[in-house]
N, C-alpha and C positions, 0 to 999 in steps of 0.2 A: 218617883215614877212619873213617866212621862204620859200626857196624854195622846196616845197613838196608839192607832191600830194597825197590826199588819197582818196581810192577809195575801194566800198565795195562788196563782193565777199557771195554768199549761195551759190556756185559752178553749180549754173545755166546755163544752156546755153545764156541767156539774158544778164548777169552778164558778159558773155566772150568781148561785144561791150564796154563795160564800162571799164574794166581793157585794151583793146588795144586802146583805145581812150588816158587814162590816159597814156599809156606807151608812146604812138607817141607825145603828149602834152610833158612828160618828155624828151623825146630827145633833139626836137624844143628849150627848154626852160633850158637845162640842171638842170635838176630836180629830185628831189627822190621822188619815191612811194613808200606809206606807202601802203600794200594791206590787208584788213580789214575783216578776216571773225569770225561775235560774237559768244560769245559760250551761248547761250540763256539757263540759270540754269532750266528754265522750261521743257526744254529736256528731262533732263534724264543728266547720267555722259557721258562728250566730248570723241572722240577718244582721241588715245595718239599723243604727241606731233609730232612723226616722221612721224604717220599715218597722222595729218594736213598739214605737208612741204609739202607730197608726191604729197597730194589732188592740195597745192596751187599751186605747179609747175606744174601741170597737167594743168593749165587753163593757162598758160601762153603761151606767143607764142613762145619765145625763154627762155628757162632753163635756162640762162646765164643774165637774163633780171637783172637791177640791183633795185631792189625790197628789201622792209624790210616788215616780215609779222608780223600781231600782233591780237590774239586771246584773246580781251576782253570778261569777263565771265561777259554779258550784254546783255539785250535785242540790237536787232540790229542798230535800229536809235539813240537810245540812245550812243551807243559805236561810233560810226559814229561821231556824232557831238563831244561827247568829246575828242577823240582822237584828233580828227580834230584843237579843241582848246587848248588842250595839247602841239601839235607838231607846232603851231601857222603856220596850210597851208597854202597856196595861192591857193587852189581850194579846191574843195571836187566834185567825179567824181562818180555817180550812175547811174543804168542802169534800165532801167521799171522793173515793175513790171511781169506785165503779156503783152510780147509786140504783142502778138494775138489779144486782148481788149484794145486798148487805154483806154478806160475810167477806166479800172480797175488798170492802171499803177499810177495814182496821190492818188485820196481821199485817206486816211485812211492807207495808206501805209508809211513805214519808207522813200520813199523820200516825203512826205508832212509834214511827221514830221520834219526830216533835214532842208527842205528849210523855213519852219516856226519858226526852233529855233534857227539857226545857223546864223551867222554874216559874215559868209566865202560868198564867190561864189559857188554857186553850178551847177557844168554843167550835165543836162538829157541826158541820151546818149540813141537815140534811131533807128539810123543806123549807119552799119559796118562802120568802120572808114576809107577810103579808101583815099584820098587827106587830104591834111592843108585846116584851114577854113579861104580861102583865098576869101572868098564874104560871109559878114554877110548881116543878116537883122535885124535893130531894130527897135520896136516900141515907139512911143512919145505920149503923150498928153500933151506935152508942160510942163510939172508940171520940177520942179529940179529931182524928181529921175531916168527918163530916160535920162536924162544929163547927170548924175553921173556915171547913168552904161555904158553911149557910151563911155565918156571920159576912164571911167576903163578897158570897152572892147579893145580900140584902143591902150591899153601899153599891155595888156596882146597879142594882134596879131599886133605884128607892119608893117606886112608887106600884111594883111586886107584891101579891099575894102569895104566902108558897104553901106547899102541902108536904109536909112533914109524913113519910115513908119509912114504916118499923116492918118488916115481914118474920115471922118465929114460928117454929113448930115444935111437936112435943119431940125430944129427946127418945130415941129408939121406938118410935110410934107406931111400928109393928105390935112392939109387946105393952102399950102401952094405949090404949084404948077407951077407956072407964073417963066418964065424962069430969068427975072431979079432978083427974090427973091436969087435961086440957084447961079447966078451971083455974088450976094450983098454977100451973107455966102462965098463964096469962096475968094473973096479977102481978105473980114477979116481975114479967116483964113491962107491966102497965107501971109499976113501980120505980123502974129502970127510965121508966120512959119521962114520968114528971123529974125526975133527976136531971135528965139531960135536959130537959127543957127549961130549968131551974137556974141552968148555968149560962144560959143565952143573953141576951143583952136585954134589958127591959123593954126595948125601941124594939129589936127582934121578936119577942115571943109574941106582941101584938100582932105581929102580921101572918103566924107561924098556924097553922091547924094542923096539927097532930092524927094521924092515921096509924093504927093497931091494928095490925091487916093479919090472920090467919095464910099460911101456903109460902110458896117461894118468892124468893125477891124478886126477879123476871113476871111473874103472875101478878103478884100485889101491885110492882110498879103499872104495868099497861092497864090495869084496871081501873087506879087510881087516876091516870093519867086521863086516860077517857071520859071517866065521870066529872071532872076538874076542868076539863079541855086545857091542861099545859101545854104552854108551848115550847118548854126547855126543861130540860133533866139535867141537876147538879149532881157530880159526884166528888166527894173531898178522896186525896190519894197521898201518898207519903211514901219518899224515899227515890229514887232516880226510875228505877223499873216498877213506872207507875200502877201499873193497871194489876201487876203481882202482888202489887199492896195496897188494894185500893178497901176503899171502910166498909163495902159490901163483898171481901172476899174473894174467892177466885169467880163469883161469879159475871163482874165487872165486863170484859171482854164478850160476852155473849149479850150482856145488856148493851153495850153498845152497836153489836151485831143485826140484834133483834126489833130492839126498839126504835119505831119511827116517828124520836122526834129529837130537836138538835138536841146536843149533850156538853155540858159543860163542865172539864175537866180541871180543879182548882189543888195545888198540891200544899201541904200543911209546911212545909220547910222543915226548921228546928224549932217550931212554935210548942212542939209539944214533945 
């Protein structure tokens, strides 16, 4: 895999968190951005070519940034993922949609298409890029794929604190109330939990703090998040219809809706 970032640009104001995200990630990592804006044929005819340079350097922070642009004549997600596969990334770096309406930044949008058809990492960038993401938070349901993407997250930020994210409740909790019930579920699952964390890499587990968090995964997460001050949210996912399979269930999609802060989508392949 190559060192590059690509990252995609409609000359948005939304767009501009996304390409400084990607720029500051290139440094860190001595990396090239590829900067991605499609020429969608259903248009109408593109400007000219000189007229595109002007536009891309106009979004960048510094003129001098060391950036390669490339104007696929292609619907946009579509150009995204292939380029992406083309240039064999190591990320792929998109910025919401509409970041007024969270809910209208994911469904139906070229990042739902990317993080559903691409095999890259793809990180949402949905505030100003201001520090390194030097306190992640990820979340687990014990399964391998959020293994996969903590292991993967912890090489791509070596120098990352994370907070390991379990959320569990008692099992039919209407009928089941009696404080040793709550009791019994939580050991099991504290149980579960040195397991997983047993399987991690020696170099991982030192960086790793572990959270057994009472309530829903949406609730635990933002809680977590805030008391931590993370600035990125991992989630490992598995199989092409990412987020249908994603390690925290079907609730995946509303954490990405709800929660404001970037999100980083890492898919487990055929690792497991």
């Amino acid at each position: 895999m190559s060192k590059k970032i690509v990252v995609g640009t409609d000359f948005r104001a939304e767009a501009d968190r996304a390409i400084d995200r990607a720029l500051s990630l290139a440094e860190e990592w001595d990396a090239e951005v590829i900067l991605v804006h499609a020429l969608d044929p259903a248009l109408g005819d593109p400007p000219s070519r000189g007229e595109l340079d002007r536009r891309m350097r106009s979004v960048l922070p510094h003129p001098d940034a060391r950036v390669t642009f490339r104007y696929p004549i292609e619907r946009a997600d579509l150009a995204i993922v292939g380029i992406a596969e083309e240039e064999q990334a190591m990320l792929i770096v998109l910025g919401v949609a509409r970041f007024n309406n969270m809910r209208d930044f994911f469904l139906g949008t070229a990042v739902d298409y990317v993080i559903r058809h691409s095999a890259i990492p793809t990180l949402v960038v949905k505030n100003r890029p201001v520090d390194s993401y030097n306190q992640i938070a990820s979340a687990t349901d014990f399964y391998p794929p959020s293994r996969y993407a903590l292991e993967d997250a912890a090489d791509l930020f070596p120098d990352a604190d994370f907070q390991l994210i379990h959320a569990y409740r008692v099992p039919f909790e209407g009928w089941q109330k009696a404080a040793y019930v709550r009791n019994e579920v939580r050991e099991a699952e504290s149980k579960v939990f040195r397991e997983f964390m047993n399987e991690l890499r020696p170099e991982t587990q030192k960086r790793v703090t572990p959270h057994l968090v009472y309530g829903s995964p949406g609730g635990a997460l933002a809680k977590e998040i805030r008391e931590s001050e993370a600035g990125l949210l991992v989630l490992g996912t598995h199989g092409e219809s990412a987020l249908r399979h994603a390690t925290i269930g079907s609730t995946a999609s509303e954490l990405l809706r709800s929660l404001p802060i970037d999100t980083l989508i890492i898919k487990s392949g055929d690792r497991d």
